[in-house]
C-alpha angles and dihedrals in degrees: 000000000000098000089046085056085044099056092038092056093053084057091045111043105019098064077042105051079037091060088043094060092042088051093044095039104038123094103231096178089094082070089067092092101055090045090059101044086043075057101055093038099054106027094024088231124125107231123183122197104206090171142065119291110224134193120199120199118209141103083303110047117210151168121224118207123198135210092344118180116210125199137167103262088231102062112359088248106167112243105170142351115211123197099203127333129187128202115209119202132201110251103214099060085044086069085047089057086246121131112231119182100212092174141341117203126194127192126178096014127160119196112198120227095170140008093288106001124089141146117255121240112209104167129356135169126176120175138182133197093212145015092249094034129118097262112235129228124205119162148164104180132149116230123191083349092303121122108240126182139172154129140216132117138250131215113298112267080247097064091034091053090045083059100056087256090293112108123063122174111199137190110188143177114190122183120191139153089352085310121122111195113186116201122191107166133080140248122235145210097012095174095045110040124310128265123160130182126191147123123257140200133197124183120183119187096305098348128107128190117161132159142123119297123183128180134207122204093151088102136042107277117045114258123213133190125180147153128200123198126178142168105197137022137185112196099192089061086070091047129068085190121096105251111229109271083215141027112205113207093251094052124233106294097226114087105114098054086067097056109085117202102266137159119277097242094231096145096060091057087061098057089076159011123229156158126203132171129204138206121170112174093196136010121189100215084184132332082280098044130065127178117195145188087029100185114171137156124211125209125174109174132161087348088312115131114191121178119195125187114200107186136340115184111208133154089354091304143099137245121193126155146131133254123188125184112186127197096191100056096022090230126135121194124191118183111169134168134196123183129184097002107163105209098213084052096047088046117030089200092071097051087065129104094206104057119137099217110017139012122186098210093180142339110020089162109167141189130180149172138202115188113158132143124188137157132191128114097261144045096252090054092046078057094045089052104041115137133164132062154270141212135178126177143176120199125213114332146168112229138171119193109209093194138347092215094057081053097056127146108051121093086234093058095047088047090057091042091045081058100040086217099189095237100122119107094019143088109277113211105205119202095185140309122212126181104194124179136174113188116198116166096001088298117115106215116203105201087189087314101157121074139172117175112183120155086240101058136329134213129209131189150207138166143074138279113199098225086205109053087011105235126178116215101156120143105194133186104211110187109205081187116234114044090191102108100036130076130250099257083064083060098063096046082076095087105064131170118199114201126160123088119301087255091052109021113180111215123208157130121311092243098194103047090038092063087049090057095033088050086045096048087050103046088050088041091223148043107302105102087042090066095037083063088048094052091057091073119126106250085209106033085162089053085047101054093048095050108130093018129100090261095062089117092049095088124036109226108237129198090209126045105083101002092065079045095060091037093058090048092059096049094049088048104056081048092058086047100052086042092057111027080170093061102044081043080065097034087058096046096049088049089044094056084041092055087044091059092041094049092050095048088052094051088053086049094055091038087055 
């Protein structure tokens, strides 16, 4: 019996510890050459091992492959750079003379989607239990420094080298960055140029987009289809930054301070072709706001982007429009409509009572309109360039404005506040508000483009705001309607210029107008030129403003409204002057010593 174990583990080991020795000592780089042209002959890919080949000897046979350099055999176009990759094989079918990938690991790889890009491989590891078996994939890898993980499995070797190495059939879950992205399709002719077909679905927290998506590598350009379709959307769950609990009708002046020069990114509209359409049944804007019926389509040829919005329901109204971007001529156009759009619709916030900045008691209708068209290669030359218009408007309503300082951050609000017009607390009738801007040159020009009709006060103004450094250079007549029961120095506060830059506007007196009417008041000793000035003010300030634009319909231009206001302002006020001589003695000094100090400080500026 001992001599029998004796004799069976020479058999056994000896042809074994044999093999050992001639797997650790042997130099199998001079195999190099018989793996790369097995490669080309059965994956028609030219493959280069510039490192050592290794073999490890262990339960788990495998061969390790350094620095290896992958191309397409046509036209020695690179498709991937491995640092080292190492094949692991099963040991029993060894013994069976089959060949059984148990696993096959990759560090430090680089797969080419264009001349010079590529995503970067750090780690990979795919597995399989048999030669016809599903293969497994399991990996944690970092690509372009983000974590990526995942699992699923893709057709057996078997079935993909029955196929001439073309067909792959594919199941995958990919997480990434709190994103879950779920594959179920297959990638074709592999050895002859990739396409792929599937359906896909991502979930992130409470959102939901799925559709089919299918790829052609098979030209020149990269060709990709695909189709997203969602529910539901919350938009703050996309965003870290904190969304706006209100939305006043002239938006928050300050756009331009967040957008930091930066490139045009051309190049990367060149790397392919696509078309993707979008449905979303529901966004969620902010807990207040909801957009429906979102339905876009997406087109990037030849380095030409369009946009082109469909429908967005929001408020009741509709909003349709266009947007290009193109490489070749470094151009981007935006022209976007939206029509009936009811703010406390729109906004749910607006249509309580109990709002603590603004309630939008009726009405709240609004229209508006984005053309612009600019070109340059970088953000501050799209600014620069920037040429077209824009016009906002919202008809009758009905406002009440809970508190200005709930309502901070746009020029119109600190104006109001500058003024202290009693309109808080109280029903606001609005007769109409415009925002109409024309930009030539990257400067936005306001020909009397901003307008605020109440029957409480208006405001008009005029002036100018340079998109590019920012500057503020906007001269306004707010009303605040009787002048009754004001002095003479709140009369002239009705001329106001704003300077400054659009993050930080300066608000003051018009200089220049006030010491014509100071030097007036004073020449006639009362009130008179005051009122004149008064009388001066535009009875449709919103007709005005949309004069030469295609809304120049949407307001009828009245000869009453403000204007008999005013009118009634300056009778009552000469009344109140003939019936205290005492007061208007006192009216006028103070003026005078107002106009003193005025006069003085304008003499220093022009000598400056």
């Amino acid at each position: 019996m001992k001599k029998f174990l004796i004799i069976l583990a020479v058999i056994i080991f000896v042809p074994l510890i044999s093999l050992v020795v001639f797997l650790k000592l042997a130099n199998f780089n001079n195999y190099k050459p018989q793996i790369e042209a097995l490669a080309l002959k059965y994956a028609n890919m030219n493959v280069k091992i510039n490192g050592d080949l290794k073999v490890g000897v262990s339960l788990k046979p495998s061969i390790e492959l350094n620095d290896v350099l992958i191309s397409q055999a046509e036209n020695n176009q690179q498709v991937a750079q491995i640092g080292q990759a190492q094949v692991q094989f099963s040991l029993l079918p060894l013994l069976k003379k089959e060949i059984v990938v148990d696993k096959v690991k990759t560090t430090d790889t680089n797969v080419y989607y264009g001349e010079n890009d590529s995503v970067e491989i750090k780690d990979l590891s795919v597995g399989m239990e048999s030669f016809d078996a599903p293969i497994n994939l399991n990996f944690d890898t970092v690509v372009s420094g983000i974590q990526i993980t995942g699992e699923g499995t893709t057709s057996s070797f078997k079935s993909i080298q029955d196929s001439g190495y073309n067909d792959v059939d594919a199941k995958l879950q990919v997480n990434a960055l709190g994103y879950t992205l779920n594959y179920d399709g297959g990638v074709k002719g592999i050895s002859k140029g990739l396409t792929s077909d599937g359906k896909y679905e991502i979930d992130y927290k409470s959102n939901k987009i799925n559709g089919m998506i299918s790829a052609d590598l098979t030209g020149k350009t990269p060709y990709l289809k695909m189709s997203a379709v969602s529910n539901e959307l919350n938009l703050a769950d996309f965003s870290e930054e904190k969304q706006a609990e209100n939305i006043w009708f002239i938006s928050e002046a300050q756009a331009s301070t967040l957008i930091k020069n930066m490139p045009i990114p051309y190049d990367s509209l060149k790397m392919a072709d696509a078309d993707v359409s979008i449905d979303i049944k529901k966004l969620n804007v902010t807990p207040d706001m909801v957009l429906t019926n979102i339905l876009t389509d997406l087109t990037l040829k030849n380095g030409v982007f369009k946009a082109d919005v469909k429908n967005i329901n929001g408020g009741d109204g509709v909003i349709k429009g266009t947007a290009s971007l193109n490489a070749g001529t470094k151009t981007a156009t935006v022209d976007l409509n939206g029509n009936g759009i009811v703010l406390q619709k729109l906004n749910t916030a607006f249509a309580d009572s109990g709002n603590e900045a603004l309630y939008v008691k009726s009405g709240g209708k609004s229209d508006f309109n984005i053309k612009l068209n600019t070109n340059g290669s970088n953000t501050d030359q799209y600014l620069e360039n920037m040429n077209g218009q824009v016009i906002a408007i919202i008809d009758p309503s009905v406002l009440n404005v809970k508190s200005l300082e709930r309502l901070q951050g746009n020029i119109i609000v600190q104006i109001l506040n500058n003024l202290k017009l009693n309109i808080v607390n109280k029903d606001m009738n609005l007769n109409c508000a415009v925002v109409r801007t024309d930009i030539k040159g990257g400067v936005a020009g306001f020909p009397k483009g901003i307008a605020v009709d109440a029957n409480d006060f208006y405001i008009v103004a005029d002036g100018s705001v340079n998109l590019y450094n920012e500057k503020l250079d906007l001269d306004l007549q707010p009303f605040s309607g009787r002048i009754t029961d004001t002095n003479v120095s709140s009369v002239l506060g009705s001329l106001l210029s704003i300077k400054g830059t659009i993050s930080q506007p300066s608000i003051g007196i018009n200089k220049t107008q006030t010491a014509k009417t100071v030097v007036g008041i004073i020449a006639t000793g009362g009130l008179y030129n005051a009122g004149d000035m008064l009388l001066s003010a535009d009875s449709s300030p919103c007709y005005t403003a949309l004069q030469g634009t295609s809304y120049a319909g949407h307001f009828k231009s009245s000869d009453n409204g403000v204007k008999n206001d005013v009118s009634k302002s300056y009778t009552d006020t000469k009344e109140v002057v003939s019936k205290s001589i005492t007061d208007t003695k006192d009216a006028v000094k103070d003026l005078g010593n107002q106009a003193k100090g005025l006069l003085k400080n304008l003499v220093k500026d022009v000598k400056k």
